[in-house]
FIBAPA-499295 format. One record per residue (C-alpha): residue in three letters; x negated, y, z. Coordinates in pm, whole numbers, padded with zeros to 5 digits, always signed. Example, Ala and Ser with C-alpha at 12.3 -4.5 7.8 and 13.67 -1.06 7.14 Angstrom:
! FIBAPA-499295
Ala-01230-00450+00780Ser-01367-00106+00714
! end
This chain:
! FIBAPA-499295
Unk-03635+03812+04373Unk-03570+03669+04018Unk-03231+03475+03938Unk-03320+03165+03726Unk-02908+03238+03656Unk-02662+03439+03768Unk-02375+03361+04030Unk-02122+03266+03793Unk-01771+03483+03856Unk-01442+03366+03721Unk-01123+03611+03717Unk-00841+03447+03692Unk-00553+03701+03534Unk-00145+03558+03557Unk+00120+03770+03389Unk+00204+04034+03486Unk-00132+04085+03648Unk-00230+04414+03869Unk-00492+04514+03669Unk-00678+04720+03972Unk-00726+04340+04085Unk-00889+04252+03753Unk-01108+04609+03719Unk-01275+04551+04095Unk-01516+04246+04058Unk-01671+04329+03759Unk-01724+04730+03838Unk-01841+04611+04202Unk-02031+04234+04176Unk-02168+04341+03775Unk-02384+04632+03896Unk-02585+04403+04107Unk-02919+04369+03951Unk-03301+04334+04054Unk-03542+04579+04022Unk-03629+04367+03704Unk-03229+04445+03555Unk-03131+04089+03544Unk-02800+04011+03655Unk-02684+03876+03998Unk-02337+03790+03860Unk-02173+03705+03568Unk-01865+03856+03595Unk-01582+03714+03334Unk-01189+03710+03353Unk-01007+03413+03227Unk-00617+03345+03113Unk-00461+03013+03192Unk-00478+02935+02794Unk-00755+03209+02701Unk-00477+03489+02562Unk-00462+03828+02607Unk-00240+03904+02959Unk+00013+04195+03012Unk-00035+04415+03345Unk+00228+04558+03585Unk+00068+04893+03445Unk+00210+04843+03094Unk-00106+04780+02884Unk-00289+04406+02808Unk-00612+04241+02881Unk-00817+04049+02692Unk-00989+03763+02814Unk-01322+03606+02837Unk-01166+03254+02846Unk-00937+03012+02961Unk-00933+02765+03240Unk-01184+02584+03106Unk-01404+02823+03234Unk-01327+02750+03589Unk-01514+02427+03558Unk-01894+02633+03557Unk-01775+02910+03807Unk-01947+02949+04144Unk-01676+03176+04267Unk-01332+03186+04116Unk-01106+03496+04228Unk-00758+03540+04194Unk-00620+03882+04108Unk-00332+04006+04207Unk+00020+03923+04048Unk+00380+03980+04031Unk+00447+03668+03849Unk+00792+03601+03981Unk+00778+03236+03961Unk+00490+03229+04223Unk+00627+03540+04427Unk+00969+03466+04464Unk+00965+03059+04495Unk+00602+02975+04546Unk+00567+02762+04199Unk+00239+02741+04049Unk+00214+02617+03645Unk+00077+02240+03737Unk-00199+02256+03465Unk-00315+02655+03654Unk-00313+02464+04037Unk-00488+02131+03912Unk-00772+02329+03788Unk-00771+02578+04103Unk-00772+02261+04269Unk-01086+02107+04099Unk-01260+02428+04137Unk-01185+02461+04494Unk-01419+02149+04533Unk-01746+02299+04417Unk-01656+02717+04428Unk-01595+02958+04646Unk-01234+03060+04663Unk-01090+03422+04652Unk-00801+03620+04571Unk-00701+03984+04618Unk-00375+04125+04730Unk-00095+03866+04593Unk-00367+03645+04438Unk-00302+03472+04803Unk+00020+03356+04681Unk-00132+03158+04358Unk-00368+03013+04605Unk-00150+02922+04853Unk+00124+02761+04571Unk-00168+02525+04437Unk-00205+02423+04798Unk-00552+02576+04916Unk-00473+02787+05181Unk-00251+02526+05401Unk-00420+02584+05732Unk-00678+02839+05693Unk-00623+03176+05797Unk-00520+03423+05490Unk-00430+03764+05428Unk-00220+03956+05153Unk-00050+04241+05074Unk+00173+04353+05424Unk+00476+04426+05189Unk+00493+04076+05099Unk+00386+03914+05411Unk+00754+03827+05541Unk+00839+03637+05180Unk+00489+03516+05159Unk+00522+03314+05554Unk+00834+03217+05390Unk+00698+03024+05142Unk+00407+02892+05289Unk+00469+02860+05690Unk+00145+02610+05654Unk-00089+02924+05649Unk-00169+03106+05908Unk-00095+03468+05770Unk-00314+03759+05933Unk-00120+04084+05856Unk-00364+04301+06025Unk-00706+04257+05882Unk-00853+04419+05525Unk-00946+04067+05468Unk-01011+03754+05560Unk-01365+03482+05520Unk-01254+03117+05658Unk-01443+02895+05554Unk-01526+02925+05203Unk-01195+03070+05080Unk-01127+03477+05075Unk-00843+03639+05069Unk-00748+04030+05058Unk-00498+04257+05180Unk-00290+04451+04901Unk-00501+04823+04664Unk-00868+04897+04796Unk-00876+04596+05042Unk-00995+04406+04679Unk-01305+04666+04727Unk-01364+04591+05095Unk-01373+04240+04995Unk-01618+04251+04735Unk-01870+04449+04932Unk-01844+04140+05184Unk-01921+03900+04952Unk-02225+04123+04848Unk-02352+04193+05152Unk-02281+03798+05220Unk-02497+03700+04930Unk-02761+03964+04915Unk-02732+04141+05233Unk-02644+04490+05404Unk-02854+04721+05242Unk-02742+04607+04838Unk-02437+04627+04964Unk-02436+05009+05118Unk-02605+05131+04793Unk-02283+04993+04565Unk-02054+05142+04820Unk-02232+05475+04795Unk-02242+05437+04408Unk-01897+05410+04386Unk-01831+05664+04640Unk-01632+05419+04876Unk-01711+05312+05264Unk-01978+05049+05321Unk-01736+04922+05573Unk-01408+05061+05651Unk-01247+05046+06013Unk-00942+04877+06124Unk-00710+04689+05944Unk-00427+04731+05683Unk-00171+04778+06026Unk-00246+05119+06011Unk-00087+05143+05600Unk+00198+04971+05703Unk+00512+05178+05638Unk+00717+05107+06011Unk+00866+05359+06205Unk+00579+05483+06457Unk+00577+05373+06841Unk+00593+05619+07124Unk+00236+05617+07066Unk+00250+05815+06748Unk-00052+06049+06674Unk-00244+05866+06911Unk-00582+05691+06840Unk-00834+05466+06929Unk-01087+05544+06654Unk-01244+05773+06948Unk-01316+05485+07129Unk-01469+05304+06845Unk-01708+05586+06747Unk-01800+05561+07152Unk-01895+05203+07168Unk-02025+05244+06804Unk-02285+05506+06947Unk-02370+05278+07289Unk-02395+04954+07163Unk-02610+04877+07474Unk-02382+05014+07710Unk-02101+04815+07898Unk-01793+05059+07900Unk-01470+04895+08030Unk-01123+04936+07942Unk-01066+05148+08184Unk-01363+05424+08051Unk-01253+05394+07686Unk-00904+05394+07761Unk-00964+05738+07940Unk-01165+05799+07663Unk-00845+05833+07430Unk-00575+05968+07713Unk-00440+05636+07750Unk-00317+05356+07982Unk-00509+05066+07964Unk-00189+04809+07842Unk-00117+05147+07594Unk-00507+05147+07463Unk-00535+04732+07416Unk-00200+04705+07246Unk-00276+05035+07001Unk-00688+04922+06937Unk-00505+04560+06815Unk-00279+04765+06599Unk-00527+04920+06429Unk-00808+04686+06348Unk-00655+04315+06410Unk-00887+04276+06723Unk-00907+04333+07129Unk-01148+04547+07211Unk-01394+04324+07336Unk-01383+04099+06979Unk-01459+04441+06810Unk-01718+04538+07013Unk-01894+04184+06980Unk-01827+04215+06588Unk-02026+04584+06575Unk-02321+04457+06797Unk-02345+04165+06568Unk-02319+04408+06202Unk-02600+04621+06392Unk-02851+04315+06482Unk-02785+04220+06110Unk-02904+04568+05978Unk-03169+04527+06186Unk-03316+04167+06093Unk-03266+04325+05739Unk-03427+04626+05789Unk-03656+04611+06046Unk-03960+04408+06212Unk-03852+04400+06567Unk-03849+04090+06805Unk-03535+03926+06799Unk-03503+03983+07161Unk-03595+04338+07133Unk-03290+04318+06858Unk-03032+04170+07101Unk-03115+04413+07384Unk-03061+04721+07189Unk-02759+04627+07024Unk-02620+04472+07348Unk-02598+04154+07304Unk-02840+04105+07591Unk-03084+03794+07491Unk-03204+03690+07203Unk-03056+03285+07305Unk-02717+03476+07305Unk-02809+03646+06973Unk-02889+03303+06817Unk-02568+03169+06979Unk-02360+03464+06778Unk-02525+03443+06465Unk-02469+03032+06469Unk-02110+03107+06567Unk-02013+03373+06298Unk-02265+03258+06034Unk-02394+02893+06099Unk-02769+03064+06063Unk-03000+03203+06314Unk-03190+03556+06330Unk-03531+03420+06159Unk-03353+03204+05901Unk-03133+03523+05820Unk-03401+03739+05804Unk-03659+03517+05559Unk-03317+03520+05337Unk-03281+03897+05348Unk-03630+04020+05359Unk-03684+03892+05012Unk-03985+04171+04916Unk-04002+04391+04652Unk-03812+04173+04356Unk-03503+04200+04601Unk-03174+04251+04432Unk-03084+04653+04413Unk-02795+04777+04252Unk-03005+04913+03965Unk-02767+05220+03950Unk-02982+05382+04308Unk-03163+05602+04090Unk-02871+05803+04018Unk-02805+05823+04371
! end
């Protein structure tokens, strides 16, 4: 594959910006190459009037731009802030949500951590499903009772806009949007690059800082790894609940806890990662596909794949098995 131009990223950077926010697209979405070394994204941060921007960390950024920029972007992303002004009362500079606002029409829309908030003030995330940071989740519902907050998972993908739970949740999001725009495998070898998971388990629940249940030190990762390993098995509550020492109202409540999802939603959401990896990776019949990741037919493999991403099997695999020229992250050699 050859890029005729790169996927245009804008950063967007409000005082005081978290500057872990600003550092993760362009170390993660800038090493994306093909095998020829051109680009897959042009990564560039922007200030609402192009001037260097102070960080919660105590040292500035400076900019590629201002929000002029926003009007050539194919993504814009939001990094995280602790401006108080859109933290404490939800108020967005006019001239900063009119040009989110005009972006929003033609770009895909992202923000990590408290980047939600900036979003949400210029009045993009009013009923779509978001995430942010859990510490600010009770102010943030507050503010915006329009969205429909999602404490649990690492992130969120609903319909064109992304948002991001608070730290290395920025990470888990970028690695979707890779493996969204050039697939599993591209995506796997950044992870490994940068010595993070491909795809981490549960959701940001399990970072929260509550007091613990009576089901402290309890688990249902066990459970995961089982249906994980027997994607073509049908185990019921009842087996993987035994599988972890539990009850079966103790094991649903706890597995929602931890990743955002019943059991069953999981389970469909593995077998459907796994038939990916293998229209990716792999020549099999799509109904060969479905039955070994247990999905049963391939009609009900079509059905999921038009369901989670408005595509079928063969469509998704002509996009993904691209040939030689494919994008790699051009740092694999090292690996």
């Amino acid at each position: 594959m050859t890029y005729a131009a790169p996927h245009r990223v804008t950063v967007l950077a409000l005082a005081p910006a978290v500057a872990f926010d600003l550092s993760i697209p362009a170390q993660m979405l800038a090493m994306v190459t093909s095998r020829a070394g051109e680009a897959a994204y042009d990564v560039r941060t922007i200030t609402p009037d192009g001037a260097p921007v102070m960080t919660v960390n105590g040292y500035g950024v400076l900019p590629q731009g201002d929000l002029s920029l926003l009007e050539q972007a194919d993504t814009v992303v939001v990094a995280g802030t602790r401006a108080p002004d859109v933290l404490d009362d939800g108020v967005l500079d006019s001239r900063v949500a009119e040009a989110l606002g005009a972006a929003s029409r033609r770009a895909r829309m992202v923000s990590l951590c408290t980047g939600s908030f900036v979003l949400a003030a210029a009045g993009l995330l009013e009923g779509h499903r978001a995430a942010t940071h859990w510490r600010y989740a009770r102010q943030f519902t507050r503010l915006f009772p329009a969205v429909d907050l999602d404490t649990n998972p690492l992130y969120v993908d609903d319909r064109g806009i992304l948002t991001s739970a608070g730290g290395a949740a920025a990470i888990d999001l970028c690695l979707h949007l890779i493996r969204e725009d050039h697939g599993s495998s591209v995506a796997n070898r950044i992870a490994r690059y940068n010595v993070v998971a491909p795809m981490r388990e549960g959701g940001q629940a399990q970072y929260i800082d509550h007091p613990v249940t009576e089901d402290a030190g309890t688990s249902t990762a066990g459970a995961r790894t089982l249906m994980v390993e027997h994607l073509d098995r049908r185990l019921s509550l009842k087996d993987l609940a035994g599988h972890c020492h539990m009850s079966v109202r103790t094991f649903t409540r706890r597995f929602r806890q931890e990743t955002g999802l019943s059991p069953a939603e999981w389970l469909t959401s593995a077998r459907l990662k796994h038939a990916r990896h293998l229209l990716e990776s792999t020549d099999q019949p799509v109904d060969d596909i479905a039955a070994g990741t247990g999905l049963g037919s391939g009609t009900n493999l079509r059905q999921h794949m038009r369901d989670a991403l408005n595509t079928t099997p063969s469509a998704y695999r002509r996009a993904f098995r691209t040939g030689p020229n494919a994008a790699v992250d051009s740092t694999s050699s090292a690996d």
